[in-house]
N, C-alpha and C positions, 0 to 999 in steps of 0.2 A: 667766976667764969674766966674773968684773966687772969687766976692764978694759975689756973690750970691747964690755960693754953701757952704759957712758958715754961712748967712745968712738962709741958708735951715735947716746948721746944729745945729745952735743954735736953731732953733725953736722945732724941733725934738727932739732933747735932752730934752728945756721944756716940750712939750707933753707926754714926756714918764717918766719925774720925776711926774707928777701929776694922782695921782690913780682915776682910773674910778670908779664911785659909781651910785648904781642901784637907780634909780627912787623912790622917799620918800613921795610920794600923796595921799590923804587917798580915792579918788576913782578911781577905774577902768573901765575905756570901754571894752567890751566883742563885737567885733563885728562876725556878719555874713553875710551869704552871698557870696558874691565875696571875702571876706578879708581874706576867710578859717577858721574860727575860733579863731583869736589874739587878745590878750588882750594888752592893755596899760594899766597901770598905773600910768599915769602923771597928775591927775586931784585934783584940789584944790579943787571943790567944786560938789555936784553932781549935778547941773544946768549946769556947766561949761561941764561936761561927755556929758547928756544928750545932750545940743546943738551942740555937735560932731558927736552922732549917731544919730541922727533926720536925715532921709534921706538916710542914707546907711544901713541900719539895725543895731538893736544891743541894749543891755543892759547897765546898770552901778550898780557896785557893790562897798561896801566896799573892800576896801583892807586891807587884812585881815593880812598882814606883816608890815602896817603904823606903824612907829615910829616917833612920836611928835618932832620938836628939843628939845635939852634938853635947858633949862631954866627956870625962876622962871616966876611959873602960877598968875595969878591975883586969889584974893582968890574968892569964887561962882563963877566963870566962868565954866563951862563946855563944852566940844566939843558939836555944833549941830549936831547932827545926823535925817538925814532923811531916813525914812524906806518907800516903796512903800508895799502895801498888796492885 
C-alpha cells in the first residue's frame, strides 16, 4: 500500500512539473449540431479536418493562431494552403 502511494506520488509530481501547452495545428474543425458549436484545433492537415466532420456536421478552417515549429525551412518550400470558395 505504501508503495504505491509513492508511486502515485512520484507520478503526480511529474505531471505537474510538465507545462500544458495549447494545441499547435494549422487547421480547425468548427462543428455543429449536437457538438453545440466547438472548435478543435488539432488538425495537421485540412483532409485530415474534413474526414472528422464528414457525418457530424461541421466545417474546417485555418487556425488562425498556428505557429510553425521554429527551425530551419528548406529553401522554395512553402506551406500548402488550401482555400474552399
Amino acid at each position: 500500500m505504501r508503495r504505491s502511494l509513492l508511486v502515485l506520488g512520484i507520478l503526480a509530481g511529474v505531471a505537474a512539473a510538465a507545462p500544458a501547452q495549447a494545441q499547435n495545428y494549422p487547421w480547425c474543425a468548427q462543428y455543429s449540431g449536437n457538438m453545440g458549436g466547438a472548435m478543435n484545433c488539432g488538425f495537421t492537415s485540412f483532409d485530415q479536418c474534413m474526414a472528422t466532420v464528414r457525418g457530424m456536421g461541421g466545417f474546417c478552417v485555418e487556425n488562425n493562431t498556428y505557429q510553425p515549429p521554429a527551425g530551419p525551412r528548406a529553401s522554395g518550400s512553402s506551406p500548402r494552403r488550401r482555400h474552399d470558395h
